[in-house]
GUVEX-666671 format. One record per residue (C-alpha): residue number from 0; residue in three letters; x, z, y negated. Coordinates in steps of 0.02 Angstrom, whole numbers. Example, Ala and Ser with C-alpha at 12.3 -4.5 7.8 and 13.67 -1.06 7.14 Angstrom:
2
> 0, ala, 615, 390, 225
> 1, ser, 684, 357, 53
This chain:
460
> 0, unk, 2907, 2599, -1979
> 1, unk, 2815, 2468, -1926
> 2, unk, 2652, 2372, -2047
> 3, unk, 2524, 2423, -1954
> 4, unk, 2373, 2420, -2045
> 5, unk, 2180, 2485, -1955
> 6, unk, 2026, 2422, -2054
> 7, unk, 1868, 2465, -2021
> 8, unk, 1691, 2410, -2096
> 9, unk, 1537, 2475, -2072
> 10, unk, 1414, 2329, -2121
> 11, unk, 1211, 2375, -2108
> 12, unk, 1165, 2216, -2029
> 13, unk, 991, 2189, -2088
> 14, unk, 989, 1997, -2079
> 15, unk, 994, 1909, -1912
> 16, unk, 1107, 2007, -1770
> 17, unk, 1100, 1829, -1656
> 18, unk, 1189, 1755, -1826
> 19, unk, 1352, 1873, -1829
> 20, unk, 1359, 1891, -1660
> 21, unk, 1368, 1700, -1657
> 22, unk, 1476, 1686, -1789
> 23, unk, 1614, 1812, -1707
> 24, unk, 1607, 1703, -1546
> 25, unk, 1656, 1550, -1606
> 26, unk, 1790, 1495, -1490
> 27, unk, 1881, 1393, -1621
> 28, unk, 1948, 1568, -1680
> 29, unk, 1963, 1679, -1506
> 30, unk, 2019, 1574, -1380
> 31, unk, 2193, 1576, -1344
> 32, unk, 2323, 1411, -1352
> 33, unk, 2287, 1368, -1161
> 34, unk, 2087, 1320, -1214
> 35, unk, 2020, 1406, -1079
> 36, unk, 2045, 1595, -1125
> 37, unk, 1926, 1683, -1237
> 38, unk, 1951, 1855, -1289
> 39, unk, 1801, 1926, -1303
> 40, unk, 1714, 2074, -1216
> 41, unk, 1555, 2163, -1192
> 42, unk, 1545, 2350, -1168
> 43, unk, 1366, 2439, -1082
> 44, unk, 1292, 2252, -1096
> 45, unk, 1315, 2095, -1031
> 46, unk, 1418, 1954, -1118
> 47, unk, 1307, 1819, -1096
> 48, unk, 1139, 1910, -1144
> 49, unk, 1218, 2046, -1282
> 50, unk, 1078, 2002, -1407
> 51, unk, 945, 2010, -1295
> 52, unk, 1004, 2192, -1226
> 53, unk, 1009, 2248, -1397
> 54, unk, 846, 2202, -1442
> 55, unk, 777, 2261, -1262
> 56, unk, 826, 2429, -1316
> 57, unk, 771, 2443, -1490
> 58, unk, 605, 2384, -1407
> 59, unk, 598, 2509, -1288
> 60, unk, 640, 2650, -1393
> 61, unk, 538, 2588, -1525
> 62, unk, 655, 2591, -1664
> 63, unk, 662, 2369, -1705
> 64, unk, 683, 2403, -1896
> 65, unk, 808, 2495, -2008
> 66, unk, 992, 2471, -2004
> 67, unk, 983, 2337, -1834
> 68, unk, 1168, 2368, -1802
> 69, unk, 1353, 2394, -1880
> 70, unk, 1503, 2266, -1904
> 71, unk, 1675, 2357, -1885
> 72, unk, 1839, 2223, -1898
> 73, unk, 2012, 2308, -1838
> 74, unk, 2138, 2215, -1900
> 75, unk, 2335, 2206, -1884
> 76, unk, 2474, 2176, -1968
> 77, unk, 2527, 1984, -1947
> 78, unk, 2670, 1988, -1795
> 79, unk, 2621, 2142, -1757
> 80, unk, 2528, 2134, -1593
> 81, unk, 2504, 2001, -1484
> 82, unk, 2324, 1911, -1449
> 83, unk, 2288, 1994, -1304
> 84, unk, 2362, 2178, -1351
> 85, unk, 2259, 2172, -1499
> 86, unk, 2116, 2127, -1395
> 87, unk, 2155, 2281, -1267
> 88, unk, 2174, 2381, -1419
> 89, unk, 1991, 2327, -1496
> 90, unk, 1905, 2347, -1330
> 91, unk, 2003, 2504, -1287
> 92, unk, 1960, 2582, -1473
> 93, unk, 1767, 2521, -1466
> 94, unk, 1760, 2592, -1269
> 95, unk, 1808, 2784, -1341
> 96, unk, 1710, 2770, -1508
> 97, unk, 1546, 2723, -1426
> 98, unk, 1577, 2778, -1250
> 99, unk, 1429, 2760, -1127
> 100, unk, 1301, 2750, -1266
> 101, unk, 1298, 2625, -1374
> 102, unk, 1302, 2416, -1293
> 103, unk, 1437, 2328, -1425
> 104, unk, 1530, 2162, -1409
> 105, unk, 1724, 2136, -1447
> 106, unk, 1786, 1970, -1501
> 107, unk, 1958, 1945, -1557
> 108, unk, 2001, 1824, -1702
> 109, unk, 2160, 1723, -1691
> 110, unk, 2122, 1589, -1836
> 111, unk, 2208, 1714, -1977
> 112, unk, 2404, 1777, -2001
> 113, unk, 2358, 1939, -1946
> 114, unk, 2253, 1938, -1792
> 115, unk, 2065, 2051, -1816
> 116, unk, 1954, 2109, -1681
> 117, unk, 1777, 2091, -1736
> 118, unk, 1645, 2242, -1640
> 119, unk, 1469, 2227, -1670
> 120, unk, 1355, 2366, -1596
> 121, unk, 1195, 2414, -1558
> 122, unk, 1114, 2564, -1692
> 123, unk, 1003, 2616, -1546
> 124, unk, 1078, 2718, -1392
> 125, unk, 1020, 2633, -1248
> 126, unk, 1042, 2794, -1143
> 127, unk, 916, 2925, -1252
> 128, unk, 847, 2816, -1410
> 129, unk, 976, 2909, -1541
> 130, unk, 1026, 2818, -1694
> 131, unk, 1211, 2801, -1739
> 132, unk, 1277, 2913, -1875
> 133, unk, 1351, 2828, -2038
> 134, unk, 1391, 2982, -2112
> 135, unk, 1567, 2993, -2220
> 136, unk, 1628, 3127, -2093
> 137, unk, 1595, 3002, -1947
> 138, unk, 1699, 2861, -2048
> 139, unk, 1825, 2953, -2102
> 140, unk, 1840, 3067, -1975
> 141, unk, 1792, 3016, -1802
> 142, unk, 1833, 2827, -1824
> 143, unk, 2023, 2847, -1885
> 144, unk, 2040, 2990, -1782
> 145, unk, 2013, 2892, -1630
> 146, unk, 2114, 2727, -1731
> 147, unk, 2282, 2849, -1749
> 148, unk, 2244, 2906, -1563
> 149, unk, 2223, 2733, -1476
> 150, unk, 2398, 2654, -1605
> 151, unk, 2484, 2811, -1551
> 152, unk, 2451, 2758, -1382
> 153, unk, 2498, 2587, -1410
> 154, unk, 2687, 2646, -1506
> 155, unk, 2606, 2578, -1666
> 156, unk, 2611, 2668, -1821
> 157, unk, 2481, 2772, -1895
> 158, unk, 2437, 2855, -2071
> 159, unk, 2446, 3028, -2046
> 160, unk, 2334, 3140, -2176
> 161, unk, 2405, 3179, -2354
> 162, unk, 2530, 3022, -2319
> 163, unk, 2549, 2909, -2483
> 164, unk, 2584, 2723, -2473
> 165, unk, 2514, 2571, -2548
> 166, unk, 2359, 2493, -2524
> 167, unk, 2348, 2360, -2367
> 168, unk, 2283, 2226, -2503
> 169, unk, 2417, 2268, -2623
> 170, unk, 2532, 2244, -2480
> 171, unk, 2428, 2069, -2398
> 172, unk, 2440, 1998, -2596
> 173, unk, 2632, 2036, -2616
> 174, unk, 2669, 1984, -2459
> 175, unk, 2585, 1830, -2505
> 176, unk, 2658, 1802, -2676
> 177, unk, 2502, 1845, -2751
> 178, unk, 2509, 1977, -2905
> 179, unk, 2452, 2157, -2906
> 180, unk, 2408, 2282, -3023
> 181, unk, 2526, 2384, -2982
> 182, unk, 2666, 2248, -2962
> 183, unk, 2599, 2206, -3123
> 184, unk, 2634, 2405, -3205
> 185, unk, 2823, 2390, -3115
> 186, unk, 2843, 2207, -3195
> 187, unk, 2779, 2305, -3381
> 188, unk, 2905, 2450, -3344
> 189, unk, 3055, 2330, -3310
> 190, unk, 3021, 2251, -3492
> 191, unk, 3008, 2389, -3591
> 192, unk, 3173, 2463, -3491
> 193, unk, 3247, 2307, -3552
> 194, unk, 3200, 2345, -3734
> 195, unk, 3240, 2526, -3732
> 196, unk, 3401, 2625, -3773
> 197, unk, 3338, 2791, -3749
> 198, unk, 3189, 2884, -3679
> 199, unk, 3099, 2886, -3850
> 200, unk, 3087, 2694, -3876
> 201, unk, 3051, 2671, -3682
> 202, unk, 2865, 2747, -3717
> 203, unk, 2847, 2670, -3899
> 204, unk, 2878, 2499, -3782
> 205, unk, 2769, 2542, -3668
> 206, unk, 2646, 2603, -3800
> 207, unk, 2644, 2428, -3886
> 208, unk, 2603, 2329, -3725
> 209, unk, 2441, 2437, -3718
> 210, unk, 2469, 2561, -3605
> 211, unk, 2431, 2744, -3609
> 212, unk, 2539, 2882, -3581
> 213, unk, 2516, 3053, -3476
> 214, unk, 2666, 3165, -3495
> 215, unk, 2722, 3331, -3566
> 216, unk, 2752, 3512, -3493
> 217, unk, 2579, 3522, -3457
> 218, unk, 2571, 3373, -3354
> 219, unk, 2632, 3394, -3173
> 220, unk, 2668, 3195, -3131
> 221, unk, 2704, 3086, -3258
> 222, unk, 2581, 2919, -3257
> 223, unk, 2534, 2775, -3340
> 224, unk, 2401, 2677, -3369
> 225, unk, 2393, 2471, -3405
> 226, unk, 2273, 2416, -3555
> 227, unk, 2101, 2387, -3483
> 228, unk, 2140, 2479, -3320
> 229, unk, 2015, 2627, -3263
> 230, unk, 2156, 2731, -3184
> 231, unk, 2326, 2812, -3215
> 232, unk, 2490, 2767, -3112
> 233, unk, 2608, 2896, -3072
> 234, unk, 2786, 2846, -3108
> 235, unk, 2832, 2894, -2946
> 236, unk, 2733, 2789, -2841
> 237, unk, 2792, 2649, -2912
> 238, unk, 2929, 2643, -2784
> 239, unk, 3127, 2697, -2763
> 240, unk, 3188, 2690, -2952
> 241, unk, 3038, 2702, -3069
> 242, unk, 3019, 2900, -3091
> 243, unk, 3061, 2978, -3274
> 244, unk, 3229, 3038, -3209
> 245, unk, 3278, 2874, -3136
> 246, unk, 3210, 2763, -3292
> 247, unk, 3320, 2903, -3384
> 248, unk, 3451, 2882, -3269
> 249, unk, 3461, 2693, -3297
> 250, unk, 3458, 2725, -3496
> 251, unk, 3591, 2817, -3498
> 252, unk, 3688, 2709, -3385
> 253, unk, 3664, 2569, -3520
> 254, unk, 3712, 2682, -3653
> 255, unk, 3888, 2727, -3570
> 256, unk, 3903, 2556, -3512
> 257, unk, 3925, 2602, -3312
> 258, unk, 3755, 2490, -3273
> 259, unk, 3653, 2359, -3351
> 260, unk, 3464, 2409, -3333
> 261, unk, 3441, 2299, -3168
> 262, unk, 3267, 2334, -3074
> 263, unk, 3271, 2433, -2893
> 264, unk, 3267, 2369, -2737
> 265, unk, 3098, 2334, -2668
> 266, unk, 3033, 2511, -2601
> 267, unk, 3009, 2530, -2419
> 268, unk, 2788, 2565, -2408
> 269, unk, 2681, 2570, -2263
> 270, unk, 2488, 2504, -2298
> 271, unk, 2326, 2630, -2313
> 272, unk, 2158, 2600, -2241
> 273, unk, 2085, 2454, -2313
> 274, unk, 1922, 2360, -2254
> 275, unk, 1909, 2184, -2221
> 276, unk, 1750, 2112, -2209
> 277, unk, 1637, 1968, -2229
> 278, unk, 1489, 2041, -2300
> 279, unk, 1443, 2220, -2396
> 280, unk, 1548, 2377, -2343
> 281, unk, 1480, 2542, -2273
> 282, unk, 1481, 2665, -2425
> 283, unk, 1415, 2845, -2378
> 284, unk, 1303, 2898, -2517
> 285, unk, 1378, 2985, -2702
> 286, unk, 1559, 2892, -2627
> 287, unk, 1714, 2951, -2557
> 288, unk, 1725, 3130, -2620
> 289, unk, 1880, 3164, -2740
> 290, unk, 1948, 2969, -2723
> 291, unk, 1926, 2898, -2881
> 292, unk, 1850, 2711, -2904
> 293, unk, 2003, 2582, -2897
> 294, unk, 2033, 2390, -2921
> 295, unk, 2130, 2295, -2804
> 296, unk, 2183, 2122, -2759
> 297, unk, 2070, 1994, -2831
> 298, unk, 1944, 2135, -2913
> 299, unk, 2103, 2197, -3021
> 300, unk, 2154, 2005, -3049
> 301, unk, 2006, 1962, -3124
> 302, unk, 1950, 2096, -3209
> 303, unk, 2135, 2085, -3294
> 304, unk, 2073, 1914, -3319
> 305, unk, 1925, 1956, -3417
> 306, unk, 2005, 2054, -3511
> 307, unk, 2103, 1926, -3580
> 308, unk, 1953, 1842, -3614
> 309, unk, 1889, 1998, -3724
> 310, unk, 1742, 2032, -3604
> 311, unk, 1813, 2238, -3563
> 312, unk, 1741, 2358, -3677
> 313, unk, 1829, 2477, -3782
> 314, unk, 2005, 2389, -3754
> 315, unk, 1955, 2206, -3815
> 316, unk, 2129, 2135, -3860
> 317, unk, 2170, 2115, -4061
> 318, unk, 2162, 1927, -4028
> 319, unk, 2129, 1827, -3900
> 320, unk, 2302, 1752, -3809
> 321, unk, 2353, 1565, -3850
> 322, unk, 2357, 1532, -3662
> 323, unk, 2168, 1565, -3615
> 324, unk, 2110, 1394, -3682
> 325, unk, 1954, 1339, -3765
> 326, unk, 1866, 1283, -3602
> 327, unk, 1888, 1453, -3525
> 328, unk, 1830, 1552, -3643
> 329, unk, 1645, 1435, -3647
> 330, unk, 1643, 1449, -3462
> 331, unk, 1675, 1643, -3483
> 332, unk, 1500, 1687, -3393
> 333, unk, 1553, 1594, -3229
> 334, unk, 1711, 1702, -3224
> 335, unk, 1617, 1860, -3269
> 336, unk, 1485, 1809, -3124
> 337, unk, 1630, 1772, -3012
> 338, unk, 1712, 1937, -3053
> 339, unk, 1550, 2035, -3022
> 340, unk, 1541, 1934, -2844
> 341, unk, 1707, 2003, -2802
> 342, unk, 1652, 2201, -2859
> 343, unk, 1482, 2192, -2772
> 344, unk, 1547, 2127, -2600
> 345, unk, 1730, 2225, -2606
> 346, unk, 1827, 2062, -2596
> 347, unk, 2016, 2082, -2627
> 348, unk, 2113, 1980, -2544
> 349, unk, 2110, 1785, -2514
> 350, unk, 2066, 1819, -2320
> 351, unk, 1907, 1948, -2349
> 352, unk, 1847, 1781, -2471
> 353, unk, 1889, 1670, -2323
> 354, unk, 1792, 1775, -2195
> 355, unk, 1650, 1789, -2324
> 356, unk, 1615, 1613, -2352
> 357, unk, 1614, 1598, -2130
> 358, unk, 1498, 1723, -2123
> 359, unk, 1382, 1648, -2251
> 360, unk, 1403, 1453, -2163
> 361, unk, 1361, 1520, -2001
> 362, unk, 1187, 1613, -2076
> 363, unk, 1168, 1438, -2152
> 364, unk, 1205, 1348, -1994
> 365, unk, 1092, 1486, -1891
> 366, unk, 942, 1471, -2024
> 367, unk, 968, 1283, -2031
> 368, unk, 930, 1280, -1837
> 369, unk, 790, 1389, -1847
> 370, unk, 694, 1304, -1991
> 371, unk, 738, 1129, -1913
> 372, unk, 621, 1196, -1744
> 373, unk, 494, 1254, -1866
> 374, unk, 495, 1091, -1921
> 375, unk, 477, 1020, -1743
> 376, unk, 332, 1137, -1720
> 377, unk, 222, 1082, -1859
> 378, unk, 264, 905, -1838
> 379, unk, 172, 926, -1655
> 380, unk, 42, 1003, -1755
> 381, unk, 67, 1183, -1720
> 382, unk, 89, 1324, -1820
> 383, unk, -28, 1284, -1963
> 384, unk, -3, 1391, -2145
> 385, unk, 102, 1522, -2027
> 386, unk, 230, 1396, -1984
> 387, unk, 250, 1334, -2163
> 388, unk, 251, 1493, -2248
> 389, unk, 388, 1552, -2120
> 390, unk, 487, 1378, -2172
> 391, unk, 484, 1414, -2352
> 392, unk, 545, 1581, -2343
> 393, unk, 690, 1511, -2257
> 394, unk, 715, 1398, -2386
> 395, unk, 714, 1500, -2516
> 396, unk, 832, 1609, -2417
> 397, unk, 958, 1456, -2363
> 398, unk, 956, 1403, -2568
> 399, unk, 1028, 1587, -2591
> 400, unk, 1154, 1588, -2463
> 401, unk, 1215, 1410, -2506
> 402, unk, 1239, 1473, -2696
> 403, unk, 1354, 1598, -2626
> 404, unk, 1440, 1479, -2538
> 405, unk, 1464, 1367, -2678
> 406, unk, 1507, 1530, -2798
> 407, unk, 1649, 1575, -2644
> 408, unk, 1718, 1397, -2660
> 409, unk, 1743, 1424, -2851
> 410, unk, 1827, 1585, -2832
> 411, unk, 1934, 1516, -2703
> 412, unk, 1968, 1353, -2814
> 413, unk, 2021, 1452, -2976
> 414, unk, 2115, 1596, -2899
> 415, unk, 2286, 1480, -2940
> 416, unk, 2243, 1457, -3127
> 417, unk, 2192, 1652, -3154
> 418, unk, 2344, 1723, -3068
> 419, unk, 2423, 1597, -3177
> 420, unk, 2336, 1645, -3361
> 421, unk, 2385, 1815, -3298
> 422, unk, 2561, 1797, -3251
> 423, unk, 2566, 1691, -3411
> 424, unk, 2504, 1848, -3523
> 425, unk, 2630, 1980, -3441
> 426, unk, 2780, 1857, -3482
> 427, unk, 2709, 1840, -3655
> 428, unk, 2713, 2015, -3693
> 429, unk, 2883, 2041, -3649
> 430, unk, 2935, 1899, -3738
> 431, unk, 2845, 1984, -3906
> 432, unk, 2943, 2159, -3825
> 433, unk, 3112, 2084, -3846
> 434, unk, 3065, 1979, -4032
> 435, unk, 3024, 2152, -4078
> 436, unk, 3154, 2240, -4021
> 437, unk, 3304, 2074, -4065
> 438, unk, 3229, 2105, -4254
> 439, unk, 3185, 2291, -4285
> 440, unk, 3343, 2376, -4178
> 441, unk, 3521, 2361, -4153
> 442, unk, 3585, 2244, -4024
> 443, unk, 3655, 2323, -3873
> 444, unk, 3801, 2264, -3765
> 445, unk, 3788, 2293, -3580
> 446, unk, 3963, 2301, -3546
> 447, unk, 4024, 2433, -3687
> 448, unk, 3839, 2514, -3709
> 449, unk, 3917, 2493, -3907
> 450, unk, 3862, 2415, -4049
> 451, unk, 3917, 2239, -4084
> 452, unk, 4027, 2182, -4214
> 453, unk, 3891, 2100, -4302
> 454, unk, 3801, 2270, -4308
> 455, unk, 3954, 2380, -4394
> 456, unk, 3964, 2233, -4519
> 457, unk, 3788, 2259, -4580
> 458, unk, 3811, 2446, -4597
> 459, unk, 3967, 2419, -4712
């Protein structure tokens, strides 16, 4: 089936609407290769005025404060779609969500791999004054409703209710070469397959690279769970060749000598809903009933990373590892700030950090033009204390947004030499997997599943 992959946000814009509507109609990233086609749209407002109808009706309904509007981003899978299907798809999907109510504008992103249609909307009903709903019913229930509707339409694929599959960030980061926790669990699994002879010495392997175990009679799926990790894996949704009677199946092929323990083929996955956005996601209040809290993409990398670094509670490693180096360690609050950046914003993949730090330039850029006429104004002599208290609050507000920026710039700098530490920690503990094992156990050999010669000799 195909990668097709729907995100939605809802941001509460309570900064400036004129900024993000600005900032998704920058024709450097919607106009298509001729120059002179830009694919964006207005629906129950005109193009050219859309900020100005918005605020017109919050005016005349009264209702100018609150939650000003919402930021929803529908993105595809890269070679998916083309720019203007996508486009027809955004437009058609915002047309049926917010019918003849609500004024929104549609703008279609083409500077990414996977093409994104940004819709910003009005939270006022220009027809009768009502607010829009941002309940967890409407998000999960009206919003993908009408997504699976509108793909189904389309011949695109959809992700029916009760359907498994992995994460879209788990699949954007693979896809990418970048690692995931859950790549990381399969890479963990392969070692300690490697190490093992039977069932028994699989979990003591698995056991010594931290993990925890769930198993038994009284446990319906079997699951694991990485050291510092705040959730359990089941076995088998690792993929094709990682449940308990495969792993056992792959044991006792190395025991008989029919099959060395050689890792699966990649398993065939389609992506889940997964938001991409360049500022705070919509969460309805208490969260998403029954889904528990989990770490993906760049939140799992670098809390995996802190870990290392001894900062996790309750699972601080024995020692620290040999490859986190002195400097890191004395810089360990920047990493920890960095990592709580990531958390408080949702940012998991390199793109949602990339659409981040353009979201925060163009406030900069908007704010910079506004404080620069305030400056005009008092120059002329205008304004008095009103015009300078109105210019420091922006400043105080642009020294905020550029410390973001700068704090997006060093996650995006040092996303290389984390993945790096990281990778450099998961071949480590294989490598002390297999010392262990070469020293404490008999040697196997692949081809006979016997002991070696060596091995009878030291029994006699």
């Amino acid at each position: 089936r195909l990668d097709h992959c729907v995100d939605y946000v809802l941001n509460h814009e309570k900064t400036d609407m004129a900024a993000v509507l600005d900032y998704i109609g920058w024709t450097d990233k919607n106009a298509l290769p001729d120059g002179r086609s830009v694919l964006e749209t207005a629906i129950n407002c005109d193009l050219k005025s859309a900020y100005q109808d918005m605020q017109e009706t919050k005016r005349r309904w009264g209702k100018p404060g609150g939650v000003l509007g919402y930021h929803l981003i529908h993105a595809f899978a890269p070679g998916e779609v083309t720019p203007k299907q996508a486009h027809e798809i955004g437009v058609e999907f915002a047309s049926r969500l917010l019918g003849d109510r609500y004024e929104a504008v549609i703008s279609t992103h083409l500077d990414r791999d996977h093409l994104h249609c940004h819709i910003l909307f009005n939270s006022v009903s220009f027809v009768d004054g009502a607010k829009y709903k941002n309940t967890f019913k409407d998000y999960y229930g009206d919003i993908r409703g009408i997504s699976n509707e509108v793909s189904r339409t389309h011949g695109l694929s959809v992700i029916e209710p009760g359907e498994g599959g992995r994460h879209y960030a788990e699949w954007d980061a693979e896809a990418q070469g970048r690692p995931t926790l859950r790549a990381l669990v399969r890479q963990d699994i392969e070692a300690a397959i490697a190490s093992a002879y039977t069932m028994k010495t699989f979990w003591q392997q698995l056991e010594e690279l931290g993990y925890t175990v769930k198993r038994g009679a009284n446990v319906k799926h079997t699951a694991v769970k990485p050291p510092g990790g705040q959730r359990f894996f089941r076995l088998d949704s690792l993929g094709g060749g990682y449940t308990e009677a495969d792993i056992q199946a792959r044991l006792s092929g190395v025991r008989s000598g029919e099959a060395p323990p050689s890792a699966p083929a990649s398993p065939s996955f389609h992506p889940l809903v997964q938001p991409l956005t360049p500022g705070r996601r919509y969460r309805p209040k208490g969260g998403i009933p029954g889904r528990p809290r989990k770490l993906k993409g760049l939140r799992a990398l670098y809390f995996k990373y802190l870990y290392l670094l001894g900062a996790v509670p309750k699972r601080r490693p024995k020692k620290r590892a040999a490859f986190v180096s002195r400097a890191e360690i004395i810089k360990f609050d920047r990493y920890q700030e960095q990592f709580q950046y990531l958390m408080k914003n949702r940012i998991e993949t390199a793109d949602q950090l990339s659409m981040q730090y353009d979201a925060l330039q163009a406030s900069i850029d908007a704010l910079t033009d506004q404080r620069r006429e305030l400056y005009r104004i008092r120059r002329a002599g205008h304004g008095g204390g009103t015009v300078t208290d109105e210019i420091t609050g922006l400043t105080a507000k642009l020294r905020e947004l550029r410390r973001e920026l700068k704090l997006c710039a060093r996650i995006e700098k040092g996303i290389s030499a984390v993945q790096e530490t990281v990778r450099a920690d998961t071949s480590e503990a294989r490598s002390v997997i297999h010392e262990k094992t070469d020293k404490s156990g008999p040697q196997r050999h692949f081809e006979t599943g016997r002991r070696t010669p060596a091995d009878h000799g030291r029994e006699r």
